[in-house]
NUMARKE-466706 format. One record per residue (C-alpha): residue in three letters; x, y, z. Coordinates in nm, 4 decimals, padded with zeros to 6 digits. Last residue first. Layout:
<nodes>
+-----+----------+----------+----------+
:  aa :        u :        v :        w :
+-----+----------+----------+----------+
: Ala :        X :        Y :        Z :
...
+-----+----------+----------+----------+
</nodes>
This chain:
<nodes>
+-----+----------+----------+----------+
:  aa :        u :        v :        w :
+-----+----------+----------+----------+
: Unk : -01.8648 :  00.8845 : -01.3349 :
: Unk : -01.8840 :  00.8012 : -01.6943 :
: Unk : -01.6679 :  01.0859 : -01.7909 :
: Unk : -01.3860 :  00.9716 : -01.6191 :
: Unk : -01.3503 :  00.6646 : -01.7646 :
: Unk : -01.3708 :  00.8130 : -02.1194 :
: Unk : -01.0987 :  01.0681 : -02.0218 :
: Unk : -00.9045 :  00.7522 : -01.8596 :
: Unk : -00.9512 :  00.5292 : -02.2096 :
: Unk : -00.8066 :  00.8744 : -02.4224 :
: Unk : -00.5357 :  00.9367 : -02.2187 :
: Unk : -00.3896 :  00.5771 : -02.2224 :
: Unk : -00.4464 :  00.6030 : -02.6002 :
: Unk : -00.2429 :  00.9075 : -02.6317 :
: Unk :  00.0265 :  00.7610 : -02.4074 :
: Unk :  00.0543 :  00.4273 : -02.6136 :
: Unk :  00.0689 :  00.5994 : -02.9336 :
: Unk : -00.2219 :  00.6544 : -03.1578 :
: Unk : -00.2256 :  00.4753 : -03.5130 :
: Unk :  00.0772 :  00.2774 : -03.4719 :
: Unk : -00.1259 : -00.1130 : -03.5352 :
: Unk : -00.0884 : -00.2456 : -03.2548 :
: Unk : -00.1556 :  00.1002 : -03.0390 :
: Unk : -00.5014 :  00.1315 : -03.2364 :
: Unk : -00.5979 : -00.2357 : -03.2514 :
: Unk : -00.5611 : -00.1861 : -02.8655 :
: Unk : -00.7523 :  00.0877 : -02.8415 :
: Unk : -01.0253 : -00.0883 : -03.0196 :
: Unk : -00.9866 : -00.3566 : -02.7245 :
: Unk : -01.0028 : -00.1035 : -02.5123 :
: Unk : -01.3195 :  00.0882 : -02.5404 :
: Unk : -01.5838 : -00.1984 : -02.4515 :
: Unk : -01.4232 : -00.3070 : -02.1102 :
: Unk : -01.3848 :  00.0558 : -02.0638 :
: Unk : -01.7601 :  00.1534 : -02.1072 :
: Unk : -01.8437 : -00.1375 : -01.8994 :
: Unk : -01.6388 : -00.0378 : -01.6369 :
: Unk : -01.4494 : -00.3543 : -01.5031 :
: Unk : -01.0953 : -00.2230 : -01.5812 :
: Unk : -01.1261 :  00.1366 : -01.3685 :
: Unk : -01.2874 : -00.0249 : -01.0730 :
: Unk : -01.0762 : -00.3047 : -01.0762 :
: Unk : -00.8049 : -00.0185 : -01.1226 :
: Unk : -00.9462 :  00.2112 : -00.7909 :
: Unk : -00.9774 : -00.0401 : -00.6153 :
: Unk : -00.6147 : -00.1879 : -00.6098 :
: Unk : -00.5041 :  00.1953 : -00.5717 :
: Unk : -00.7347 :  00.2400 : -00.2364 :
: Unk : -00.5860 : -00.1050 : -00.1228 :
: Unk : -00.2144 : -00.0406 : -00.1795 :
: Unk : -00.2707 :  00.3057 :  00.0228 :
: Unk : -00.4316 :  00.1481 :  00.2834 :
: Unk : -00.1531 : -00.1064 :  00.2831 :
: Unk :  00.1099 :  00.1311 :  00.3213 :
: Unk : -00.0484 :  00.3049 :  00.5916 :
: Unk : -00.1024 : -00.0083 :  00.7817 :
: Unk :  00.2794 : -00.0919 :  00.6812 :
: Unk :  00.4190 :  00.2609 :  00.8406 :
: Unk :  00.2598 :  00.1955 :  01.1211 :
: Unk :  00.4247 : -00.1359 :  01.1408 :
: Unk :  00.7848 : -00.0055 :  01.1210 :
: Unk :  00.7099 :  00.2592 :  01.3195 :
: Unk :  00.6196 :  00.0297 :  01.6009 :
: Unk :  00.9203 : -00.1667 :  01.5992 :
: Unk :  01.1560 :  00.1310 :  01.5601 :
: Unk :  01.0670 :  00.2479 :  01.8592 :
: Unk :  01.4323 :  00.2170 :  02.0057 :
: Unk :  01.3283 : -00.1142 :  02.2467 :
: Unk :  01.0957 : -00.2674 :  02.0752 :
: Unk :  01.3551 : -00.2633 :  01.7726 :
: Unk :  01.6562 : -00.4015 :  01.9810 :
: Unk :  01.4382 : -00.6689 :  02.1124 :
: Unk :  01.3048 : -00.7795 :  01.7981 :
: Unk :  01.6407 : -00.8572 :  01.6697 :
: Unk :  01.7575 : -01.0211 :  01.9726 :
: Unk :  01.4828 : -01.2462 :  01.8638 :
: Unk :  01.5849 : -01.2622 :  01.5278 :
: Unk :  01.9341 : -01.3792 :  01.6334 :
: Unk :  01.8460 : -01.5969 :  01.9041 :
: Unk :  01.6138 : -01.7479 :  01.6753 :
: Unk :  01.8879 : -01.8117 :  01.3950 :
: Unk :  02.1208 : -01.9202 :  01.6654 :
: Unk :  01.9104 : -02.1994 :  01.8061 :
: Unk :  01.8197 : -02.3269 :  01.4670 :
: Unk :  02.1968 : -02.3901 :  01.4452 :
: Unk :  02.1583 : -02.7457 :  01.2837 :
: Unk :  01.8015 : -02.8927 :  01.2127 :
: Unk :  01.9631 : -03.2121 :  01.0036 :
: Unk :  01.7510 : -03.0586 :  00.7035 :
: Unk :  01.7676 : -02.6968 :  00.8267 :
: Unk :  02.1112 : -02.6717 :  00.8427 :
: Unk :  02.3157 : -02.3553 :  00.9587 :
: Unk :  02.5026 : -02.0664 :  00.8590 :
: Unk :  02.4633 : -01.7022 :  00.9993 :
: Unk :  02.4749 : -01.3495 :  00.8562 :
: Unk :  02.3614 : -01.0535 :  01.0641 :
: Unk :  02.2510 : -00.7489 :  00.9770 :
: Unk :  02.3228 : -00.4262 :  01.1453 :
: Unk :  02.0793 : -00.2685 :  01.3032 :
: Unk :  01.9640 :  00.0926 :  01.3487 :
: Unk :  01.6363 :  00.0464 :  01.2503 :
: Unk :  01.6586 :  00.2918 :  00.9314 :
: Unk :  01.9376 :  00.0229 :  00.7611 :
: Unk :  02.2997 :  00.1267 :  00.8268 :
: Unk :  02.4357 :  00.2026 :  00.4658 :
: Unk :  02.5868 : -00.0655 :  00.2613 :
: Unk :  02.9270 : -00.1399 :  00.1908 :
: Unk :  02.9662 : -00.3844 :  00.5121 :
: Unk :  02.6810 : -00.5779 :  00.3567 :
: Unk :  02.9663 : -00.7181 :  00.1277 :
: Unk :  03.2458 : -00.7809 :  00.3798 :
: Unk :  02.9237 : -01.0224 :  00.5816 :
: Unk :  02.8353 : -01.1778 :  00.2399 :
: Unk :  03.1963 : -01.2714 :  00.1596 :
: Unk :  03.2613 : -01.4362 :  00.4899 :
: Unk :  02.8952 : -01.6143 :  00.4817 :
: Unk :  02.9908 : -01.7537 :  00.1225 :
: Unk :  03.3573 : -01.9348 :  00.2766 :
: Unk :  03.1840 : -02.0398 :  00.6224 :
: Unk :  02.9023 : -02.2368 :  00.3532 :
: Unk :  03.2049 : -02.3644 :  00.1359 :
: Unk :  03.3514 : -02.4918 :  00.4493 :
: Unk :  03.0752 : -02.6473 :  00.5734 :
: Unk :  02.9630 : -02.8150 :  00.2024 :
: Unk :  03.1442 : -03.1036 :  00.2686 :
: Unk :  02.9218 : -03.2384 :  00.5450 :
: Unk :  02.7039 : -02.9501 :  00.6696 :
: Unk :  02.5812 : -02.6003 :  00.5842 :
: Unk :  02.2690 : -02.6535 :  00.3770 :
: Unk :  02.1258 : -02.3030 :  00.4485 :
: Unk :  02.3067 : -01.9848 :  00.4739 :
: Unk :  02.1153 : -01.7795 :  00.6553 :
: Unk :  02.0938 : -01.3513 :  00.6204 :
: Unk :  01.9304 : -01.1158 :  00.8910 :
: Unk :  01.7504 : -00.8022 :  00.8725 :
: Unk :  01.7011 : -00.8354 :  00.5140 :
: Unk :  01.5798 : -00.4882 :  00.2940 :
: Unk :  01.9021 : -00.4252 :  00.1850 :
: Unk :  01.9799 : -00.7834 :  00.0691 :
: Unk :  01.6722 : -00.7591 : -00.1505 :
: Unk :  01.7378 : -00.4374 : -00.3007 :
: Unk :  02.1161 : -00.5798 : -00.4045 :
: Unk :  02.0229 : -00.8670 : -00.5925 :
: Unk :  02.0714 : -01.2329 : -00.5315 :
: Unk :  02.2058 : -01.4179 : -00.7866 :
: Unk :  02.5766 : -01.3107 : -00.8291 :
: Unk :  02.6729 : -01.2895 : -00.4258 :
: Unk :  02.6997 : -01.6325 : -00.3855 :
: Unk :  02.9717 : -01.6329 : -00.6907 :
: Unk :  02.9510 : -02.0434 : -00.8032 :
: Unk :  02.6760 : -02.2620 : -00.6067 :
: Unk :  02.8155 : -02.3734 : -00.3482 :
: Unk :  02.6728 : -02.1813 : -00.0796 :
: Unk :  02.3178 : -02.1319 : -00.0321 :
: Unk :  02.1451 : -01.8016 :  00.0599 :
: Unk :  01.7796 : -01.7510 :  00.2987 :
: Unk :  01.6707 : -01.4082 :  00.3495 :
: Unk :  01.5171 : -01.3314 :  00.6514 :
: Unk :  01.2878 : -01.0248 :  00.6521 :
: Unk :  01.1869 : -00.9206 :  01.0320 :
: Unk :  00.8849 : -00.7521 :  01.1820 :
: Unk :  00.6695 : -00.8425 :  00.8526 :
: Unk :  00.3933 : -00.6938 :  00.6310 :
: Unk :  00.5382 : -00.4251 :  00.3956 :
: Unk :  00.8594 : -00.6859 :  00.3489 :
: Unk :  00.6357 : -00.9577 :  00.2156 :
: Unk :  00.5104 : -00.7047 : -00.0612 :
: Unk :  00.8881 : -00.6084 : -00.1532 :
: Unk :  00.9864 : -00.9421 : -00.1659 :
: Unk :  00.6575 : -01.0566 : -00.4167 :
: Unk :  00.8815 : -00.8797 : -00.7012 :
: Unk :  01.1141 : -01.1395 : -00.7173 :
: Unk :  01.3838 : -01.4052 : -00.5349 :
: Unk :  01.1725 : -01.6497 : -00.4220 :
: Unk :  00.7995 : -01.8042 : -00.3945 :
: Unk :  00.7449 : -01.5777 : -00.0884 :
: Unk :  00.6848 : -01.7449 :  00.2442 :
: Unk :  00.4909 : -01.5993 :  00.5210 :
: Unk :  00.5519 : -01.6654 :  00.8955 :
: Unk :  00.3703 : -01.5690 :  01.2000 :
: Unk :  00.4527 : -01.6411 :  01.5623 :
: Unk :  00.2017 : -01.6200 :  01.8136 :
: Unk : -00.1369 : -01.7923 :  01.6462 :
: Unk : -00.3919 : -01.7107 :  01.8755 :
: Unk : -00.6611 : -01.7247 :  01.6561 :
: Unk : -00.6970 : -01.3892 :  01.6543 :
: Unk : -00.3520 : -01.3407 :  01.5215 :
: Unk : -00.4655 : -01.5658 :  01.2664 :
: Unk : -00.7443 : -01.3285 :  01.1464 :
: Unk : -00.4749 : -01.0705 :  01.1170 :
: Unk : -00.2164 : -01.2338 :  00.9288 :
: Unk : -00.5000 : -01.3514 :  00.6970 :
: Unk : -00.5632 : -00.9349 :  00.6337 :
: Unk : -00.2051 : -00.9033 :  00.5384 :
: Unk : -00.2177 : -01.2418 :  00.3064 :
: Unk : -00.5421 : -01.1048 :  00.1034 :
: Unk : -00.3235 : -00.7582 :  00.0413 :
: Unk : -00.0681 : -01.0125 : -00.0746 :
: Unk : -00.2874 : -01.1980 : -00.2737 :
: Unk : -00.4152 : -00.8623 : -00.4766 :
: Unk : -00.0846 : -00.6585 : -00.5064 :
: Unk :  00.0566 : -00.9933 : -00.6764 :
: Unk : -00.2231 : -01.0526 : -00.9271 :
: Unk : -00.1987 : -01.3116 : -01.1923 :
: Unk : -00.3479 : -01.5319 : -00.9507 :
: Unk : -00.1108 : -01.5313 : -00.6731 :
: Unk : -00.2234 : -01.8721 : -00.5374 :
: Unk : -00.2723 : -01.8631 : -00.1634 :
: Unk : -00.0985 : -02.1756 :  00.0704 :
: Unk : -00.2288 : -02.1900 :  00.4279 :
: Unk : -00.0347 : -02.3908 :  00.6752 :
: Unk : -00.1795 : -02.3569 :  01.0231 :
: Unk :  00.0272 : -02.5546 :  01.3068 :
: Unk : -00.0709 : -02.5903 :  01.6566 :
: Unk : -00.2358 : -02.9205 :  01.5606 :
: Unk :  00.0769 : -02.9856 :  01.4054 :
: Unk :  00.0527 : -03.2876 :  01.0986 :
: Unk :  00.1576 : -03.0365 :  00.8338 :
: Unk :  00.4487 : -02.8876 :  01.0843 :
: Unk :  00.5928 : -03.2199 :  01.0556 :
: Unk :  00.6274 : -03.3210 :  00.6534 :
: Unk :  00.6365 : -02.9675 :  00.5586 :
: Unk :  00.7182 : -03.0361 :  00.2035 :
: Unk :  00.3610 : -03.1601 :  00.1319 :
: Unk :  00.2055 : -02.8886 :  00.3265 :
: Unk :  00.4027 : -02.6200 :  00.0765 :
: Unk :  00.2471 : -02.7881 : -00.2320 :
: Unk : -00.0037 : -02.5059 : -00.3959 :
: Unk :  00.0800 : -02.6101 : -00.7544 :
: Unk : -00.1047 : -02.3124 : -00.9047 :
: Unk : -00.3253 : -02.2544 : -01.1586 :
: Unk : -00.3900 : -01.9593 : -01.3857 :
: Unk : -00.2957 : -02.1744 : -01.7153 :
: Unk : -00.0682 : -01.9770 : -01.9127 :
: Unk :  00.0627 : -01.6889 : -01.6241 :
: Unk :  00.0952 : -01.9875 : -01.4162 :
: Unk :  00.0313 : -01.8945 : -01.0500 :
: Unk :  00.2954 : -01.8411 : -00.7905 :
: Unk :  00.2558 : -01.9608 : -00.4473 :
: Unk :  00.2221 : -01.7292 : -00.1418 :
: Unk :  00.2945 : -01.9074 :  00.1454 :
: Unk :  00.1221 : -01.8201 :  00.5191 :
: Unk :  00.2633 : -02.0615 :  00.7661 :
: Unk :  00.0691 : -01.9932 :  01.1103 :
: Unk :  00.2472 : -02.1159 :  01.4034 :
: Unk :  00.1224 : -02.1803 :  01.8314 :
: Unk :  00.4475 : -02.1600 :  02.0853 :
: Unk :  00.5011 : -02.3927 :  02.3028 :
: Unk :  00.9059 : -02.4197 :  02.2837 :
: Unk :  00.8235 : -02.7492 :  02.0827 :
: Unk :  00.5982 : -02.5372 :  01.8782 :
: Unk :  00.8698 : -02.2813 :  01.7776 :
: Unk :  01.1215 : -02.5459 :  01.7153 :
: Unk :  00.9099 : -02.7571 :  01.4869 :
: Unk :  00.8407 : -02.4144 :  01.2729 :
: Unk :  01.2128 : -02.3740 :  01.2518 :
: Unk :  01.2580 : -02.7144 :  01.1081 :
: Unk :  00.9665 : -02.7209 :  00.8679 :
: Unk :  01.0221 : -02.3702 :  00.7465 :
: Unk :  01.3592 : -02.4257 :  00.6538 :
: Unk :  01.2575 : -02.7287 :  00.4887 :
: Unk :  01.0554 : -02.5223 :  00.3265 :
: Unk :  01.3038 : -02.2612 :  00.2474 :
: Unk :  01.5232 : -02.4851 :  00.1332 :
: Unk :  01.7177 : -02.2270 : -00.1188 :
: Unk :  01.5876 : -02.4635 : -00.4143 :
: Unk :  01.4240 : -02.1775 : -00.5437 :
: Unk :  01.6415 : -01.8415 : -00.4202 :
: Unk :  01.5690 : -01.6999 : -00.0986 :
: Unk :  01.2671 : -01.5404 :  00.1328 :
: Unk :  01.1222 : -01.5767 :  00.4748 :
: Unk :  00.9202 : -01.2798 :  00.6497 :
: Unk :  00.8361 : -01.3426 :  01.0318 :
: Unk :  00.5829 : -01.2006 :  01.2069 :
: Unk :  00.6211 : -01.2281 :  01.5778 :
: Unk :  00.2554 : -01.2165 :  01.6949 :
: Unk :  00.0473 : -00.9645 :  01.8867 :
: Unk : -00.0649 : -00.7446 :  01.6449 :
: Unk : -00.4424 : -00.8635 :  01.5981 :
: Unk : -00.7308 : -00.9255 :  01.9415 :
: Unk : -00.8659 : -00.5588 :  01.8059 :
: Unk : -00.8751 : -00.6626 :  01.4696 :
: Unk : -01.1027 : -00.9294 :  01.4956 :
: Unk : -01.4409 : -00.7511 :  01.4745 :
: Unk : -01.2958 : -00.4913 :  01.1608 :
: Unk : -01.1457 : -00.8321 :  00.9952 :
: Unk : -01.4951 : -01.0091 :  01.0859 :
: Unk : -01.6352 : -00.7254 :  00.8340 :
: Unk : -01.4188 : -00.7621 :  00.5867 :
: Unk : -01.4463 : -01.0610 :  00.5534 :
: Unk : -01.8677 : -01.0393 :  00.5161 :
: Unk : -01.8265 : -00.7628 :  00.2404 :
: Unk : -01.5902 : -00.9628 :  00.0657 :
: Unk : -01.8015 : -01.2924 :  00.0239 :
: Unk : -02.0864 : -01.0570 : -00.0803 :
: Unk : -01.8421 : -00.9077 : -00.3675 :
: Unk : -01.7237 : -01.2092 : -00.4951 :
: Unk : -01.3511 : -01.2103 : -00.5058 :
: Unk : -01.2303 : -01.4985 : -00.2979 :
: Unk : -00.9340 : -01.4757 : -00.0640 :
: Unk : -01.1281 : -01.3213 :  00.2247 :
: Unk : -01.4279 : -01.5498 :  00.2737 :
: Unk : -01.1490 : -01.8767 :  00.1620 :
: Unk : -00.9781 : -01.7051 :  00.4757 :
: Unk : -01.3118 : -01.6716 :  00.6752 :
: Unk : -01.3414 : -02.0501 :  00.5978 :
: Unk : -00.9955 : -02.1694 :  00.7461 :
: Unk : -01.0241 : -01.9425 :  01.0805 :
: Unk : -01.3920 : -02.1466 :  01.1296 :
: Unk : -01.2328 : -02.4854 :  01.0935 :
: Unk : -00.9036 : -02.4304 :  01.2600 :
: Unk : -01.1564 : -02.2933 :  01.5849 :
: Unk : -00.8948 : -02.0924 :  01.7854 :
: Unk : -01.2181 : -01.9562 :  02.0629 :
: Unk : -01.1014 : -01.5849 :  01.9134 :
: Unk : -01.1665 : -01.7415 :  01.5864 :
: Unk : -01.4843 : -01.9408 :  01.6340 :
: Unk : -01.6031 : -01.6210 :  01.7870 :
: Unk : -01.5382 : -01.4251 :  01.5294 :
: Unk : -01.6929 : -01.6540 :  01.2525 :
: Unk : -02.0265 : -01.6548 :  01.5022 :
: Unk : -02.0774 : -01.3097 :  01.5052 :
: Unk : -01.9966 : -01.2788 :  01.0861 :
: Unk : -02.2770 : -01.5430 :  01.0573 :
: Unk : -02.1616 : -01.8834 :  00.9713 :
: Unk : -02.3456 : -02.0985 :  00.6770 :
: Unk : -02.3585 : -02.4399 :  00.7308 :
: Unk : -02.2397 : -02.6913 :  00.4518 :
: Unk : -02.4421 : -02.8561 :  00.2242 :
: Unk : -02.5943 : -03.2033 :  00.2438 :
: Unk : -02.8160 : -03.2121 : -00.0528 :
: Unk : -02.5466 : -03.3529 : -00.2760 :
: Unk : -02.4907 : -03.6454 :  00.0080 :
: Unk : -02.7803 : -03.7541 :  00.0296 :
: Unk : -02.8485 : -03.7040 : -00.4028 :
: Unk : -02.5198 : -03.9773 : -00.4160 :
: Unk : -02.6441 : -04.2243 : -00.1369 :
: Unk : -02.8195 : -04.4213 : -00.4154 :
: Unk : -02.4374 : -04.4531 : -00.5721 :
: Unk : -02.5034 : -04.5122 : -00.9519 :
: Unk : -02.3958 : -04.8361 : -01.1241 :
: Unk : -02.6745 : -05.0701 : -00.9278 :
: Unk : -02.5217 : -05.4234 : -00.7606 :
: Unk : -02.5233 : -05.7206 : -00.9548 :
: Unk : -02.7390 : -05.9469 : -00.7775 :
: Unk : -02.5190 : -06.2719 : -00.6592 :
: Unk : -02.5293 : -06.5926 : -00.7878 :
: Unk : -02.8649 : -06.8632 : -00.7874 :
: Unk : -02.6235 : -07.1476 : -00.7046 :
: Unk : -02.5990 : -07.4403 : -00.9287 :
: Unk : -02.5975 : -07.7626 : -00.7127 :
: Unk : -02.4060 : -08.1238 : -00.7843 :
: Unk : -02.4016 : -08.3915 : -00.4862 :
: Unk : -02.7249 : -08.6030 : -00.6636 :
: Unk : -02.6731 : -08.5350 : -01.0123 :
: Unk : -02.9450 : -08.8041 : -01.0796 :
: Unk : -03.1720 : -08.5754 : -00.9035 :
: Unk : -03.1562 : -08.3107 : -01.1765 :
: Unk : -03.0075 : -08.0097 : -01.0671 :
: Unk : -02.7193 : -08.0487 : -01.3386 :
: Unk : -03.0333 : -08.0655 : -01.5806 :
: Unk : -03.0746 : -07.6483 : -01.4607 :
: Unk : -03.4621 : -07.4725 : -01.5845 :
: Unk : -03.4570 : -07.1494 : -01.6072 :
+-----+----------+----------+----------+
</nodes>
């Protein structure tokens, strides 16, 4: 196209060609869809585990947390190849009321662990909207320092609509990480619920976490949780809420006085401390592992897990056996009529219970 400002009488005066527009798709796109990711036999999972590969450790947990049937074949078998190098770490159970700071709890007593040289895995298990089935899945971002720990492991699982399910998932992680190395294990429940008495089948110690402050200390937490705690913190205890903090650990220590002595032979312990200015970490560890001492020591320690693995073959035969029950195709075709029926008071809830395990059992 032809330019009069490029016309030698506008000597001085040039139109530049401009630049090509580049094109709207990436050309590197199909590269980089084609690029997939290596696939790991079950040999070479276990030995990037025992070696403490992060990588390798993080994709055998995906293996174990996911609910194809292949994917749970191969976990299962790298649990069976790891599980001799499993049961040497501290686990930890941590528990309290939302807003309790337990992962700021986390944060700080994590931190302590590693600067004593210790190596930390932080399993959470974060509820999952009953509308939606998501989860938020944000413990790394409120564990500013043991996120950026290369002898840190923080690995959130989403419950899923199924407690029984992620916790089974979160006892066979504790053993992979064990493999790893990882000394010291901690899992997180999202607060004060049903997901205690899961956490509790899988842990050396159950720490419940209490604020003070907050009206009658004892009125939200209830009493089958503080029975099954083998030690009680009161977080947030500095400034002008120390005396209020000494105040709530006074009434909790005359209150587990009117409980029995739990089956280990210890007597709880209730302590106060800080885990955002990281006061009287000291004393919580010196409490659990005095704790763990005391248990080693009168057997109870290895009761305590034998009675877990028994636990948790139980939990997994009964967790089969109602996948097995609800994805029958029979079953899956049967209850929705049963349904109608129960809605609608033509058969009662019993008869129609009876009625979809006769069916079930006569398809087998």
């Amino acid at each position: 196209m032809h330019h009069p400002e490029n016309d030698p009488s506008y000597l001085g005066l040039t139109v530049n060609k401009g630049v090509a527009q580049p094109p709207s798709i990436n050309p590197y796109l199909n590269l980089r869809r084609k690029r997939q990711r290596k696939e790991y036999s079950v040999q070479e999972f276990v030995e990037g585990i025992l070696s403490g590969n992060i990588a390798l450790l993080s994709q055998a947990v995906t293996l174990v947390e996911s609910s194809l049937p292949e994917h749970q074949e191969m976990a299962q078998a790298i649990i069976e190849q790891a599980l001799p190098y499993s049961g040497n770490s501290i686990r930890v159970g941590i528990t309290g009321v939302p807003g309790a700071g337990k992962s700021t709890s986390i944060d700080a007593f994590g931190m302590h662990l590693i600067g004593k040289g210790h190596k930390l895995a932080v399993l959470a298990i974060d509820p999952s909207s009953e509308r939606t089935k998501g989860s938020i899945l944000g413990d790394k971002t409120r564990m500013e320092k043991l996120s950026v720990e290369k002898n840190a492991f923080i690995r959130p699982s989403p419950s899923a609509g199924s407690l029984g399910g992620v916790a089974r998932k979160t006892r066979e992680t504790i053993v992979l990480c064990e493999a790893a190395g990882f000394d010291y294990i901690f899992v997180e429940t999202v607060g004060v619920g049903q997901s205690e008495t899961a956490v509790h089948s899988m842990v050396d110690f159950f720490l419940l976490i209490q604020l003070a402050g907050t009206g009658d200390e004892l009125q939200g937490i209830k009493r089958g949780i503080m029975e099954m705690a083998d030690g009680i913190v009161i977080n947030k205890a500095d400034g002008d809420n120390l005396e209020k903090a000494r105040m709530a650990q006074t009434q909790l220590r005359n209150a587990l006085h009117l409980f029995p002595l739990p089956e280990s032979g210890w007597s709880p312990e209730v302590l106060t401390y800080s885990g955002y200015y990281a006061l009287g970490i000291d004393q919580v560890w010196d409490m659990i592992h005095r704790y763990v001492s005391f248990v080693k020591e009168n057997g109870y320690f290895d009761i305590r897990r034998n009675k877990q693995s028994k636990f948790w073959m139980y939990e997994t035969i009964n967790e089969r056996l109602r996948n097995d029950f609800y994805k029958n195709a029979e079953i899956e075709k049967l209850m929705p009529q049963l349904e109608e029926d129960v809605l609608s008071a033509r058969k009662s809830s019993f008869m129609a219970a009876k009625e979809a395990l006769e069916r079930y059992y006569s398809t087998r």
